[in-house]
C-alpha positions in Angstrom: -49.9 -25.7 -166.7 -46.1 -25.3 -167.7 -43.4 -27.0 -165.4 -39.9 -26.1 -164.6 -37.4 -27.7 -162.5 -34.2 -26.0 -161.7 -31.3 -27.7 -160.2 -28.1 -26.2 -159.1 -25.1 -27.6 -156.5 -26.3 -25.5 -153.4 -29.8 -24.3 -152.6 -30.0 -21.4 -150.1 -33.3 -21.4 -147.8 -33.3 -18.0 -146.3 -32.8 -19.8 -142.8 -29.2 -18.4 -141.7 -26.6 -20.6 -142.4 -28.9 -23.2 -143.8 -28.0 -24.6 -147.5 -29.2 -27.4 -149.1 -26.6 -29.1 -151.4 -27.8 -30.5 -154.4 -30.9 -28.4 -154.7 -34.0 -28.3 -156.7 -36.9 -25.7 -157.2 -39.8 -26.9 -158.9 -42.5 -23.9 -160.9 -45.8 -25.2 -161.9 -47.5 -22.0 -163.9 -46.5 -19.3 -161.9 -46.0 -20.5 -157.8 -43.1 -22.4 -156.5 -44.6 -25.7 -155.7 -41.3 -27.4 -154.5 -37.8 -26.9 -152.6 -35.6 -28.9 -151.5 -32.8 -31.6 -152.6 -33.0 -33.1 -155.9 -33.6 -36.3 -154.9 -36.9 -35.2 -152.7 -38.2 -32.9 -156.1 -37.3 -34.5 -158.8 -39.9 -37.2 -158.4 -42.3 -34.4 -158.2 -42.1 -32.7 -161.6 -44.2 -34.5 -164.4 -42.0 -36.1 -167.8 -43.3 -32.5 -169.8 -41.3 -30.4 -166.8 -38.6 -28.2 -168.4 -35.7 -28.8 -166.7 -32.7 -26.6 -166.2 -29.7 -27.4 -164.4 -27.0 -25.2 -163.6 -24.3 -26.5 -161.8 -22.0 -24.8 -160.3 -24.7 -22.5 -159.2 -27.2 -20.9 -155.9 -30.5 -21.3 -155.9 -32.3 -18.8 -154.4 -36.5 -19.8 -154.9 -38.3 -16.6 -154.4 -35.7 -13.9 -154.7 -37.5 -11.1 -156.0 -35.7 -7.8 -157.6 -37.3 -4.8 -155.3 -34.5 -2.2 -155.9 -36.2 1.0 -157.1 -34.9 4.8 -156.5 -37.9 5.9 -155.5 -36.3 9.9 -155.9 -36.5 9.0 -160.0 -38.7 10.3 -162.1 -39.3 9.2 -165.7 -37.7 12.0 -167.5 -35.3 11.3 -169.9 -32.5 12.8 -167.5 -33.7 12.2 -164.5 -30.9 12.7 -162.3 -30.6 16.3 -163.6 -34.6 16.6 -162.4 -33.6 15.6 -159.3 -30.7 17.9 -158.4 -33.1 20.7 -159.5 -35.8 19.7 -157.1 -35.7 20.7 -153.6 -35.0 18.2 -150.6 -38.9 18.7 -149.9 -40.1 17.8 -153.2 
């Protein structure tokens, strides 16, 4: 199963106000198997683990995009659809 380690200068938990400097988020396949500081996850990815470090940078392990306009159609001009359509459509 492919690895990855990601490593950046602050990890964000989700907790308020909690950050972790020095983070680390380890992927085995497709599931987040690891967060926390580097030191504690590091040990946990195997030699083969890709490893990307981006300093300077947030981590934010399971961040998912969900923004969708729900109103949008897929027309090619959509947004002319949807000033045609009624409120109740």
């Amino acid at each position: 199963m492919p690895e990855m380690l990601i490593t950046g200068s602050q990890l964000l938990t989700g907790r308020e106000g909690e950050r972790i400097q020095d983070g680390a988020v380890l992927i085995r396949g497709t599931q987040i198997c690891a967060v926390g500081s580097l030191a504690e996850v590091t040990p946990q990815a195997s030699t083969a683990a890709e490893r990307v470090s981006c300093p300077g940078a947030t981590i934010l392990p399971g961040l998912i995009d969900c923004h969708v306009h729900l109103a949008f159609d897929a027309s090619a001009d959509f947004v002319t659809h949807l000033q045609s359509s009624s409120d109740q459509d």
